[in-house]
N, CA, C and O of each residue as an XYZ file, in Angstrom:
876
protein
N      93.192     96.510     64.326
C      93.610     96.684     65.732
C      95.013     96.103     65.911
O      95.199     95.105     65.214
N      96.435     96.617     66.954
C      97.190     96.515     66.343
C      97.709     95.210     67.740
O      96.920     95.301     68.680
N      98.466     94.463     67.906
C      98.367     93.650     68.818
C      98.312     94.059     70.637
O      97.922     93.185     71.411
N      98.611     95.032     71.011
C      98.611     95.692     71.958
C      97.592     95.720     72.185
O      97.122     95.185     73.189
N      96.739     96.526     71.094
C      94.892     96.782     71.592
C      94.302     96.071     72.055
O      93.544     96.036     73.024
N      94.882     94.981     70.838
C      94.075     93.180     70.540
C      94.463     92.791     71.922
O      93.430     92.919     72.580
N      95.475     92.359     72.746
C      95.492     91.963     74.243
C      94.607     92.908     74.960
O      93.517     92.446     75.297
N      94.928     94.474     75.340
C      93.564     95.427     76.558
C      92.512     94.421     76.073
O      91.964     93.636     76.847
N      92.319     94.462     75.095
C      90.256     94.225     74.467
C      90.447     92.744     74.646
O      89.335     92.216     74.660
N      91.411     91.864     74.788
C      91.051     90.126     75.445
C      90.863     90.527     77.098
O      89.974     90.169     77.870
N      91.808     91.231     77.292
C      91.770     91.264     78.622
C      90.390     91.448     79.705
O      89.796     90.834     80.591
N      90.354     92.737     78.956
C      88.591     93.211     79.135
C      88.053     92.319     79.161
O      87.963     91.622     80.171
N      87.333     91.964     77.660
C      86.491     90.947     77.653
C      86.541     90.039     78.475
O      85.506     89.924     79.131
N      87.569     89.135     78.774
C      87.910     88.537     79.757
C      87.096     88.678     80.840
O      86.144     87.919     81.019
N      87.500     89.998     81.939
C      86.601     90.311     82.856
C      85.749     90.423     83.027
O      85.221     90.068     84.081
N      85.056     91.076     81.911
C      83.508     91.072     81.775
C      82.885     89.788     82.335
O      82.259     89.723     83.393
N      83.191     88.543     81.304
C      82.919     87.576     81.311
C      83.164     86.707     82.489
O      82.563     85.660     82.731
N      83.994     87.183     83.112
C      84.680     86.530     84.694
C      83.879     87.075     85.436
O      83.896     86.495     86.522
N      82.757     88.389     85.406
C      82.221     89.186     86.397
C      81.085     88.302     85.870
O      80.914     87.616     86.878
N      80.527     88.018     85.314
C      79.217     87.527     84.656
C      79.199     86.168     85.744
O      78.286     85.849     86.506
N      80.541     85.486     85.535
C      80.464     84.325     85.602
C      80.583     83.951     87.567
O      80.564     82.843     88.103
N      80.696     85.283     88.210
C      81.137     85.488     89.314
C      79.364     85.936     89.832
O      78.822     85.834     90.933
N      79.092     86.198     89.147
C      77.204     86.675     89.854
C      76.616     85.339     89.762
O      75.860     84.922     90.639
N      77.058     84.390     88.337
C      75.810     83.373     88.465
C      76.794     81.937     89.131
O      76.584     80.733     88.988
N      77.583     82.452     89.667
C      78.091     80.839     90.698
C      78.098     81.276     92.057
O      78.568     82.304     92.547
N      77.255     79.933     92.791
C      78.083     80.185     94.655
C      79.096     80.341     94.509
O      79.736     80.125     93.480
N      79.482     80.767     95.547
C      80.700     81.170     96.372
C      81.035     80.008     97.148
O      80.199     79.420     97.833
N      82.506     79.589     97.038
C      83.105     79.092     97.822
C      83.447     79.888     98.985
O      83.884     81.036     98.917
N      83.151     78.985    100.476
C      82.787     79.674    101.833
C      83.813     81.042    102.160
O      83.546     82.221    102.392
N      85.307     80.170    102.044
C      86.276     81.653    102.511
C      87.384     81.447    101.906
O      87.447     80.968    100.774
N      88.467     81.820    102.664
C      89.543     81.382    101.670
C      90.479     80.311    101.661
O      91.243     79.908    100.784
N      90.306     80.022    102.566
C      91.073     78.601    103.210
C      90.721     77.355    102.077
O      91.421     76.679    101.323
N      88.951     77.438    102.436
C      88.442     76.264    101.606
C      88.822     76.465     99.988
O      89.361     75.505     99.437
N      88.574     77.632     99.232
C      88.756     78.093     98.002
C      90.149     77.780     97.889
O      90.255     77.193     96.812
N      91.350     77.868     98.471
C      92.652     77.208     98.149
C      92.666     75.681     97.948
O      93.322     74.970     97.186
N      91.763     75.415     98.846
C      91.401     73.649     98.969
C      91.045     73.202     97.720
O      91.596     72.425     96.940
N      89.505     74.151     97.644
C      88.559     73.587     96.396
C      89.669     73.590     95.166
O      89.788     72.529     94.553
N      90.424     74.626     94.798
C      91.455     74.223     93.953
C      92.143     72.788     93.187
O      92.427     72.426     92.046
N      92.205     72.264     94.530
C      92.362     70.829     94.141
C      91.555     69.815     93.954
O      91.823     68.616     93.882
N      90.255     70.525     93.857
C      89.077     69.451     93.974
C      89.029     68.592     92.355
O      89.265     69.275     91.358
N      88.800     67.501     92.236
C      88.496     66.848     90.902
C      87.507     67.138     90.356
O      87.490     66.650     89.226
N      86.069     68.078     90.742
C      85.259     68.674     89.986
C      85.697     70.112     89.503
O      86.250     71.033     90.103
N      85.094     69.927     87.740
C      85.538     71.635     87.602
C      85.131     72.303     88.118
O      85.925     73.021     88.726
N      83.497     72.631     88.312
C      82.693     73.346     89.054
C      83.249     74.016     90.265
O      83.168     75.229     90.462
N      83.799     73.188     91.038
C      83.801     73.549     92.140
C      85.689     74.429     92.173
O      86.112     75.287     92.948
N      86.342     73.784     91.081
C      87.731     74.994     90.877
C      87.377     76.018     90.421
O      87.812     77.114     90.772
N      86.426     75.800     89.460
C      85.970     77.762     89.271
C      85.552     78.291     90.208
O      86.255     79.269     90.461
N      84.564     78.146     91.055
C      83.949     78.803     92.281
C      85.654     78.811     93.301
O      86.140     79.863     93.717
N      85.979     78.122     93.413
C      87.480     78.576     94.039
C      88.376     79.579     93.379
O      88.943     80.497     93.971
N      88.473     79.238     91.696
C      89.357     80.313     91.521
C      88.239     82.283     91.673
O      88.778     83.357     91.938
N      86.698     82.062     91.393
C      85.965     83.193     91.820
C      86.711     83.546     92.907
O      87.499     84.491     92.929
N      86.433     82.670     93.968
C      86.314     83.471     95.856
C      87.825     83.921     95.587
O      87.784     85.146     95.474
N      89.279     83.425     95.416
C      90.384     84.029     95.405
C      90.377     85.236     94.744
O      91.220     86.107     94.957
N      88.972     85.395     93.515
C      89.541     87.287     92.779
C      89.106     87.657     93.546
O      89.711     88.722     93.666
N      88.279     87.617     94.445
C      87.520     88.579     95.472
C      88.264     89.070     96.192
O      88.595     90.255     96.160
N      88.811     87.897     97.279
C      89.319     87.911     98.711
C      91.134     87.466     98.591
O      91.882     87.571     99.563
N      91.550     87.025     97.356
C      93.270     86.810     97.517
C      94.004     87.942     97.058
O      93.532     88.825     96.342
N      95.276     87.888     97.526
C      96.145     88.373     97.269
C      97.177     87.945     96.113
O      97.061     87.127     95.200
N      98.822     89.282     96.697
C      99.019     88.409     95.679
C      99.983     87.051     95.886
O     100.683     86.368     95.138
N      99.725     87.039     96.941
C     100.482     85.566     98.214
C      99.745     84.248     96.935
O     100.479     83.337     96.552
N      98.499     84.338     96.499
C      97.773     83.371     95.658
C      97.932     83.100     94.791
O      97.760     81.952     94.381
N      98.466     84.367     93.920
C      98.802     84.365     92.243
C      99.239     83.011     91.797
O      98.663     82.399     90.898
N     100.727     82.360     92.734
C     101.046     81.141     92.395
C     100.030     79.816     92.238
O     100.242     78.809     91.562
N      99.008     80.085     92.964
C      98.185     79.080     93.303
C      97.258     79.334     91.189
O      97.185     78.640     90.175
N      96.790     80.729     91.626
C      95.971     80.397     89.959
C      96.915     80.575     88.950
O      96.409     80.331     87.855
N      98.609     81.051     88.852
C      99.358     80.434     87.944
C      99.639     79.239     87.476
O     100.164     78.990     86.391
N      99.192     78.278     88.524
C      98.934     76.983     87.807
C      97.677     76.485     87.410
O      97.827     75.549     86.624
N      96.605     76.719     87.623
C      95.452     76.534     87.648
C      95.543     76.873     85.669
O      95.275     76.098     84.751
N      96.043     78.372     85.620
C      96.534     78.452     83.968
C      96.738     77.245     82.892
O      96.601     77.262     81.669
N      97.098     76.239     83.736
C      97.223     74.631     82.920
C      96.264     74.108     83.247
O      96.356     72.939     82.873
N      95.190     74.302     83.834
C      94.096     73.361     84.604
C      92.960     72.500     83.269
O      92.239     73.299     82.673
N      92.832     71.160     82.889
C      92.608     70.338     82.604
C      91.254     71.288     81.653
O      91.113     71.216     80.433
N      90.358     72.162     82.626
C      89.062     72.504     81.833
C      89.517     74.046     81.291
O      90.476     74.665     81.754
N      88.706     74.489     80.311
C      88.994     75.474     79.386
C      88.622     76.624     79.940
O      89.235     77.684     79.821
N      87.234     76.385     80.789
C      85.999     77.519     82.166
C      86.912     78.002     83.299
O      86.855     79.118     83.816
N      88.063     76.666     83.729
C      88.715     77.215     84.809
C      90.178     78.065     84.138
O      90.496     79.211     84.456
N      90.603     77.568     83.583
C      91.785     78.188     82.741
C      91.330     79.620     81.896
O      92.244     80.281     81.403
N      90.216     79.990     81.769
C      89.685     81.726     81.214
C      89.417     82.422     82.939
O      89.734     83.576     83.228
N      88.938     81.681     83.681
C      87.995     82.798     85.004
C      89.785     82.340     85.588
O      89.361     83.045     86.503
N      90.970     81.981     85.875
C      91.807     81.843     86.449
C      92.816     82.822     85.799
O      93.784     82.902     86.556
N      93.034     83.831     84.376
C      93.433     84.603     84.203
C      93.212     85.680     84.536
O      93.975     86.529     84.995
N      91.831     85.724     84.262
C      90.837     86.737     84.639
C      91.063     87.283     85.616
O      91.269     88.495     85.663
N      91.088     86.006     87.272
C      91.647     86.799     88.935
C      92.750     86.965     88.898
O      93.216     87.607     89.839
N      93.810     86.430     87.699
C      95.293     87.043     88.366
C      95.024     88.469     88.113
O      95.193     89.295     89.010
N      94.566     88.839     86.803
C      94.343     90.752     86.269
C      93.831     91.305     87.583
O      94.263     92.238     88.259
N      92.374     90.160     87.858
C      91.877     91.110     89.525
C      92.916     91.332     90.366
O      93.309     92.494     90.469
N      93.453     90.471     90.996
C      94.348     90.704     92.026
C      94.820     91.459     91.439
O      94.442     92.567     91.818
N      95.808     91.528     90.290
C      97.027     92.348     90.207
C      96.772     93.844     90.024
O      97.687     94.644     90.219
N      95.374     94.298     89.601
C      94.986     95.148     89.281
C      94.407     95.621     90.959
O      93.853     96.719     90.913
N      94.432     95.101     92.165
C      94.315     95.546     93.637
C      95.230     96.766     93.585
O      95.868     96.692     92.534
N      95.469     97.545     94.078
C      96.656     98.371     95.118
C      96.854     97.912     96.448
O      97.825     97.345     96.948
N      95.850     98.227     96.894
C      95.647     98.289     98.342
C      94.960     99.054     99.356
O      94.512     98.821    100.479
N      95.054    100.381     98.315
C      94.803    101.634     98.764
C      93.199    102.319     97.444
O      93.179    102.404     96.216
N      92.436    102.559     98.200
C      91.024    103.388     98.117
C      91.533    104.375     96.722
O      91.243    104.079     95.563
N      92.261    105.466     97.083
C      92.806    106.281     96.665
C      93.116    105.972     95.311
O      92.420    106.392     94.386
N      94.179    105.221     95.136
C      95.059    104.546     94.067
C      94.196    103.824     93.481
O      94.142    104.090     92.280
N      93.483    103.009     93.813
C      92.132    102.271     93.045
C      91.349    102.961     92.249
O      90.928    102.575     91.158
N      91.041    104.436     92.990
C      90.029    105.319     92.009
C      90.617    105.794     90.941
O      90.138    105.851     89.808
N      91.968    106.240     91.397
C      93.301    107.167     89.891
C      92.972    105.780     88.800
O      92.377    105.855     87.725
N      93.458    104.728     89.333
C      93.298    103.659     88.456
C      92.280    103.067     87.927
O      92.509    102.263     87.023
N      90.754    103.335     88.393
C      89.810    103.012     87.407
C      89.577    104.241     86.442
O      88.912    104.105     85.416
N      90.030    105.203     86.731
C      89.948    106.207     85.989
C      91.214    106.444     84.914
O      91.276    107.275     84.008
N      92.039    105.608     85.248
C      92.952    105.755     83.791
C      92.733    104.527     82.722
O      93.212    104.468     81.590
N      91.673    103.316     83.531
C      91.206    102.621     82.740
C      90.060    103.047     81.951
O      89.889    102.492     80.866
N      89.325    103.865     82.298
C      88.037    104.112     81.286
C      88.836    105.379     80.402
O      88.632    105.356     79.188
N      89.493    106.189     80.794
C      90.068    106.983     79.463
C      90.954    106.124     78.720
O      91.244    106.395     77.555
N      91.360    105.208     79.253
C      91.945    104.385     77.862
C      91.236    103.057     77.366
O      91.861    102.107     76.896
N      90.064    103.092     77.500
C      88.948    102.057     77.087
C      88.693    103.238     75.652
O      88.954    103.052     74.463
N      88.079    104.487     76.354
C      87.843    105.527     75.345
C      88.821    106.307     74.029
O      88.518    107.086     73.125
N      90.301    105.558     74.516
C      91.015    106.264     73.295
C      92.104    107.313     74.064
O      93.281    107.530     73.777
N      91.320    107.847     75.081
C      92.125    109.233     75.659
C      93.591    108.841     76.078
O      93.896    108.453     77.206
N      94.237    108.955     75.290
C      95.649    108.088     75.888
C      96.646    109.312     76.582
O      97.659    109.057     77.232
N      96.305    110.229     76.395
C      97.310    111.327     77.024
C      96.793    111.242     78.468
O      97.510    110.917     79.414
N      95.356    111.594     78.574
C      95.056    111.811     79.737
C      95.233    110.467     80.356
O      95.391    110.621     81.567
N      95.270    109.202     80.009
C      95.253    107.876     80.666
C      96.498    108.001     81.097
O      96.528    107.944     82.326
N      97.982    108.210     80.405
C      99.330    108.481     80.789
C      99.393    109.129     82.413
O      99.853    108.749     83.490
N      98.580    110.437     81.859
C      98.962    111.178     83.519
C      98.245    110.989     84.320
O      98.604    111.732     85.233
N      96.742    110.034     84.864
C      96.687    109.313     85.564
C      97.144    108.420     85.932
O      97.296    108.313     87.149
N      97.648    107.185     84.897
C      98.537    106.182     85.831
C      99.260    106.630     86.516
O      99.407    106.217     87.666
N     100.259    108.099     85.760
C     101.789    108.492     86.579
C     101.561    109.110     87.441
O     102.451    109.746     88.004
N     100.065    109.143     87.914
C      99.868    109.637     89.254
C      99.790    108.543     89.984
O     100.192    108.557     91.147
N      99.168    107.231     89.318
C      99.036    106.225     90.366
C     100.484    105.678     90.710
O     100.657    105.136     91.802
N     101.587    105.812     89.758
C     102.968    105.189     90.157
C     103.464    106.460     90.641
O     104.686    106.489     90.493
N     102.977    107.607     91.200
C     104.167    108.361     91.805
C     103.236    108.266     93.241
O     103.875    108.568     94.250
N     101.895    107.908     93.442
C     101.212    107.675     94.867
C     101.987    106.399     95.629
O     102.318    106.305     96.811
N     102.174    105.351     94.408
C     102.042    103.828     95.121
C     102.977    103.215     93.682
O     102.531    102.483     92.800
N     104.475    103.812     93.798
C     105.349    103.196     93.038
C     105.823    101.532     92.988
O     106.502    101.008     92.104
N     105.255    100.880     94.201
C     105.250     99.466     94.273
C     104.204     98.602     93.730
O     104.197     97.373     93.659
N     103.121     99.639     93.275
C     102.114     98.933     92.661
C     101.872     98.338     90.821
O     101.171     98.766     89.903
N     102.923     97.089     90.948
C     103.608     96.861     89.332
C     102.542     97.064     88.758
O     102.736     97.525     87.633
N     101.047     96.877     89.117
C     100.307     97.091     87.316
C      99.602     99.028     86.909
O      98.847     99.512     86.065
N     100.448     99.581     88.135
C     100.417    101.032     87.438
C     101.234    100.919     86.607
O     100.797    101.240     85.502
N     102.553    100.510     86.609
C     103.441    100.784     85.625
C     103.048     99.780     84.599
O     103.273    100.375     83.544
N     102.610     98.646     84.313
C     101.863     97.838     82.971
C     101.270     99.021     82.234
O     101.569     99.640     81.213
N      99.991     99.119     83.455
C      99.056    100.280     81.736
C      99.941    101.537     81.265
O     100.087    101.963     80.119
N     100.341    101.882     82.141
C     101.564    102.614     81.615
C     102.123    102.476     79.726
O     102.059    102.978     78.604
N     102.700    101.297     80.631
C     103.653    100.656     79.535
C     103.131    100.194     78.514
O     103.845     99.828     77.580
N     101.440    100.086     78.447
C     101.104     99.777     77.351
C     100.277    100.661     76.339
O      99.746    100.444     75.250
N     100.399    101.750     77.170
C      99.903    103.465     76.822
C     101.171    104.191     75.855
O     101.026    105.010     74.947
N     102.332    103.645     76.338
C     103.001    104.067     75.928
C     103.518    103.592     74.272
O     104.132    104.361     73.533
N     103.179    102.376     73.948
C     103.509    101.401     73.252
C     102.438    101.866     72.435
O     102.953    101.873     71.317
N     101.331    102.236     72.317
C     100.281    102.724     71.616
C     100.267    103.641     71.318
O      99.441    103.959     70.462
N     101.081    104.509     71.795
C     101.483    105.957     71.142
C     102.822    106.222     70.551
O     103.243    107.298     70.126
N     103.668    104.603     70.608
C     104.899    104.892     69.805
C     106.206    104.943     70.515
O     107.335    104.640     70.130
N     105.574    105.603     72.142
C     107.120    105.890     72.767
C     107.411    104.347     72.970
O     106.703    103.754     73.783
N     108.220    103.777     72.416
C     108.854    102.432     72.642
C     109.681    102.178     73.753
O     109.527    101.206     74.493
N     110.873    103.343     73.932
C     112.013    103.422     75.115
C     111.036    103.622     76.216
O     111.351    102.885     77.150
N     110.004    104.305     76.472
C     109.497    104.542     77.487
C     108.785    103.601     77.639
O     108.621    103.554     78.858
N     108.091    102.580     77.066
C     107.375    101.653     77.182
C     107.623    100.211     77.726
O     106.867     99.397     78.257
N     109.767    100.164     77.211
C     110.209     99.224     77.617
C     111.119     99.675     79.504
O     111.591     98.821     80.255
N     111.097    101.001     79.737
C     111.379    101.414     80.370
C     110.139    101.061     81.980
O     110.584    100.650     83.051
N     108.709    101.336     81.743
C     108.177    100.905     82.295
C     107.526     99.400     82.653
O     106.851     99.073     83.629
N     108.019     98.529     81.395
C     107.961     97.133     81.419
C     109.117     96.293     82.311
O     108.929     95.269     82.968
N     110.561     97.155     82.106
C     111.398     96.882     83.194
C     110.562     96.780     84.949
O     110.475     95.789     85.674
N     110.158     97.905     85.146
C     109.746     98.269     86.181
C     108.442     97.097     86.862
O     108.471     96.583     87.980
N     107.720     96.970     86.145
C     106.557     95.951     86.174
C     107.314     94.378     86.306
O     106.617     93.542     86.881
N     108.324     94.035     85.946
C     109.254     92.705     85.924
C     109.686     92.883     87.370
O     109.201     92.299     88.339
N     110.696     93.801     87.371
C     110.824     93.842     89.405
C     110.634     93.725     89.887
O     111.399     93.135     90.649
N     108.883     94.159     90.486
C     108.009     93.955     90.749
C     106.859     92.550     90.734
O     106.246     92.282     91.768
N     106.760     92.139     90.102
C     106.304     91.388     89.198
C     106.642     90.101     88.163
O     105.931     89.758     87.218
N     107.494     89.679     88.445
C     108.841     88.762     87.660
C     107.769     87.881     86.875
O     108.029     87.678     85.689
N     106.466     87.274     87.446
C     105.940     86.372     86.681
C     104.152     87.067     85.736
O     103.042     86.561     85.568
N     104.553     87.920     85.497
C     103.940     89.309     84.684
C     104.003     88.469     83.262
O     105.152     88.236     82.889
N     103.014     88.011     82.470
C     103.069     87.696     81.422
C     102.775     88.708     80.974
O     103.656     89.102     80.209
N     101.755     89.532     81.073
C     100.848     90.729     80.031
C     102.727     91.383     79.729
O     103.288     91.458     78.635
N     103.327     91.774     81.145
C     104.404     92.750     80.728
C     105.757     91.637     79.458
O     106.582     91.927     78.591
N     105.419     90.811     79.882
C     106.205     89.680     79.454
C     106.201     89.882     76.920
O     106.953     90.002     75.953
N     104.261     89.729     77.451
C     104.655     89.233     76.175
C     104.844     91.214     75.437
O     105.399     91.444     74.362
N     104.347     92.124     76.183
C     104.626     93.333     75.745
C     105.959     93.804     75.185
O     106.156     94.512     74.197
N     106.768     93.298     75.967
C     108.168     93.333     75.768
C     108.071     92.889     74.111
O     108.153     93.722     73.208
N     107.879     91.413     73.884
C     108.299     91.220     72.174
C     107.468     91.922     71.582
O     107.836     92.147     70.429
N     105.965     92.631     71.986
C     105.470     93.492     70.971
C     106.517     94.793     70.609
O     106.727     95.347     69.530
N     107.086     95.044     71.968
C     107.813     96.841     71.453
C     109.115     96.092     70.781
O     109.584     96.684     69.808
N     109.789     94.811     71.191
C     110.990     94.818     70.391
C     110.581     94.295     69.012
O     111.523     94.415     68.228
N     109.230     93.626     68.318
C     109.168     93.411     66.592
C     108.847     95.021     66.342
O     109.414     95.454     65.339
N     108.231     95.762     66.897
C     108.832     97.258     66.478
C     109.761     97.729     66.165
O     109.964     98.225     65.057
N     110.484     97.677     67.031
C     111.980     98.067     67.264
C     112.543     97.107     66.562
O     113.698     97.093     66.987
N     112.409     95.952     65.409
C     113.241     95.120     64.571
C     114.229     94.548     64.986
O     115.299     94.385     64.400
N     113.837     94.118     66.308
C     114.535     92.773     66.975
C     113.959     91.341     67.355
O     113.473     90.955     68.418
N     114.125     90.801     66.383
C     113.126     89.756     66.367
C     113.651     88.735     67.494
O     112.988     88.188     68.376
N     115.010     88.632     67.225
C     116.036     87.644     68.805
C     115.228     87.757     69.923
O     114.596     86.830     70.430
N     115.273     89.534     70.504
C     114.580     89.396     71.462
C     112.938     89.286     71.750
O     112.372     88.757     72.707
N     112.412     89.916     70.679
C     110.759     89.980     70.355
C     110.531     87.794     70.744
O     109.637     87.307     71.436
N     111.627     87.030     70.037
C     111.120     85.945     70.065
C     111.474     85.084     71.753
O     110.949     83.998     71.996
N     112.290     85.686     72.636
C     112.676     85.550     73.628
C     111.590     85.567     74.324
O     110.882     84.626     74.685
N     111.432     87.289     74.589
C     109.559     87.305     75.479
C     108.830     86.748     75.057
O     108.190     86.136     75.912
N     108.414     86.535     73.778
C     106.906     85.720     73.979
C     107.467     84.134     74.509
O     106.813     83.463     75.308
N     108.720     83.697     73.946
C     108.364     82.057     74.836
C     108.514     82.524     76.483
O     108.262     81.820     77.460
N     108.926     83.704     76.472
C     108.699     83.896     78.645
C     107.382     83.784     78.532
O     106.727     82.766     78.759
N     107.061     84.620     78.250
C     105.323     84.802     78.195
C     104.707     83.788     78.140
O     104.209     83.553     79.241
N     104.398     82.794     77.161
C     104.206     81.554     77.024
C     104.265     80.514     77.978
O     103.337     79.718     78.118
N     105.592     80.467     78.826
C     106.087     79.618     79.328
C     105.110     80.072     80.539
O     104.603     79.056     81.015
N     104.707     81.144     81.149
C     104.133     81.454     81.922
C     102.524     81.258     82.363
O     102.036     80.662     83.324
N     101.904     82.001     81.268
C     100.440     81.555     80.658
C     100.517     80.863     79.071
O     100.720     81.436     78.000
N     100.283     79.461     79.346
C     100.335     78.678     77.658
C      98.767     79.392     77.156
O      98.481     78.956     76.041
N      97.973     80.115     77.557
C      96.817     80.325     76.709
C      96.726     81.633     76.022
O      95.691     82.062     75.513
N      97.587     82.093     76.033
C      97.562     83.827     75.068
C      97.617     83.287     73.973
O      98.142     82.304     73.451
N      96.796     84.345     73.647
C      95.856     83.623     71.964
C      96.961     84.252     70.989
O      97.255     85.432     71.178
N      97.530     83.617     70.065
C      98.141     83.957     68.981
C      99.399     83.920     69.315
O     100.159     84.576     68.603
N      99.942     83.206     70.399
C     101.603     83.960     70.584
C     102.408     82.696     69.857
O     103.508     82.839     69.325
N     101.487     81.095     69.938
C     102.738     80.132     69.597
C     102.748     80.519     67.946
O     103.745     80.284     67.263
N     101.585     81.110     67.410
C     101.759     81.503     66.345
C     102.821     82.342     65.865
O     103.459     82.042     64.856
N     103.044     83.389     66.546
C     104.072     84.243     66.691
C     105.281     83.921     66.328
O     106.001     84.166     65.361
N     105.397     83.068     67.712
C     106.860     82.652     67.512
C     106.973     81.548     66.726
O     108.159     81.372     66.446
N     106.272     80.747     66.259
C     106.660     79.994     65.036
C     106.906     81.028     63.622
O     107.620     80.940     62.623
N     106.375     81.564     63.892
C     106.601     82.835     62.027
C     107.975     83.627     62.795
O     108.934     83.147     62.191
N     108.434     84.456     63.676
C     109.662     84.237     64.357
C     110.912     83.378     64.207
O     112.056     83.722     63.909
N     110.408     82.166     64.489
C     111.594     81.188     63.954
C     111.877     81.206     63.015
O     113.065     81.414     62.766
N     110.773     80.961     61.784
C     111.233     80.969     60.544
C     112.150     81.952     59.995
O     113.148     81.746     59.304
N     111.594     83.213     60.465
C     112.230     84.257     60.049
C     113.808     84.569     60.254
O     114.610     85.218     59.582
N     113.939     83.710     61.668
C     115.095     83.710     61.759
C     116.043     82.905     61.268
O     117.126     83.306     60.843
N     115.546     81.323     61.319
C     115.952     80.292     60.379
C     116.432     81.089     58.744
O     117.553     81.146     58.238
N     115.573     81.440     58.406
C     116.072     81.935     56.689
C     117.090     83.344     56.804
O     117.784     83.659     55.837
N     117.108     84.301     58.318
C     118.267     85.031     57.733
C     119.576     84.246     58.215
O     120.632     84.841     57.997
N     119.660     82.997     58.837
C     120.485     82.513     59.474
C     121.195     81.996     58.130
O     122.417     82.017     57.983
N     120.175     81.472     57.045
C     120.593     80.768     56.177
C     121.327     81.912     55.176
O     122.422     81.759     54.634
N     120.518     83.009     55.073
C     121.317     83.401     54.102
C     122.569     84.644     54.743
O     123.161     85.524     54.119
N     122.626     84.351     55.879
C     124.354     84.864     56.247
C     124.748     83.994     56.127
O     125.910     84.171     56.492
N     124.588     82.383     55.659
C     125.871     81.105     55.619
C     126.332     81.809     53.936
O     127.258     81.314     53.292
């Protein structure tokens, strides 16, 4: 599986496991308190906060579970990635929600052509909605078109400035494209953003090196 996949299939899983974990906890009351509970010194009670925000926040909140991303327990730092994907994966709109669960199950299944021209229906309905243009961009990256992939990763940053998924995508299409400078750039954005993406400090340590030794042998 090639690293692109390997992120959709964390991601997923992810949710799954965030939906699991969202049936067998109360609910924090609304949303006021769930911003509160955030700061509470029990974990328990920050997960049930970061739950009620995938439900009911926006993306006014994101900042709130972008830090939570550092949060002390390992339960709140997995279900706190998990609601940024929820939120970000909102539109707003009924409509645009359905194009978009439907370009997610043809590309759960492989169908990547047909997943293409559903998203680009969901970014020509609701062009402000940055994570049409993500799956996009990562549809695209799986089938090779690279320019188009970094083309729609632009778009998702605009939108979206603190976008890790688009973040660390970026250094996947540029170690394609045999730019390791910049391939090693995005992932420390990425990084710097969410420290828990699995495999990236790895990355960029084999990155450095790589660059360290052609550095050495242009002296």
């Amino acid at each position: 599986m090639d690293a692109a996949s390997r992120l959709f299939a964390r991601a997923s899983l992810v949710l799954c496991l965030f939906t699991a974990y969202a049936v067998a906890r109360a609910e924090v009351p609304d949303h006021e308190a769930a911003l509160r509970a955030l700061k509470s010194t029990d974990a328990a009670e920050r997960q049930r906060a970061v739950v009620r925000l995938a439900k009911v926040g926006s993306m006014a909140d994101v900042p709130a579970l972008l830090a939570a991303l550092r949060d002390t327990d390992d339960d709140v730092r997995a279900v706190a990635e998990a609601a940024i994907w929820t939120i970000w994966s909102r539109s707003g709109d009924p409509k645009v929600d359905k194009l978009f669960a439907q370009g997610l199950g043809e590309m759960r299944v492989g169908h990547y052509s047909e997943a293409i021209a559903l998203f680009s229906q969901v970014i020509e309905m609701k062009p402000e909605f940055a994570e049409g243009w993500n799956k996009r961009a990562t549809l695209y990256f799986l089938v090779e078109e690279y320019e188009k992939s970094l083309h729609d990763c632009d778009e998702v940053i605009k939108r979206n400035p603190q976008h890790f998924g688009a973040l660390s995508g970026y250094g996947q299409i540029y170690l394609r494209l045999h730019e390791p400078e910049k391939a090693l750039e995005y992932f420390k954005r990425a990084l710097a953003v969410n420290p828990n993406l699995d495999g990236l400090e790895v990355e960029i340590h084999i990155l450095e090196q790589l660059l360290e030794r052609q550095q050495k042998n242009r002296a």
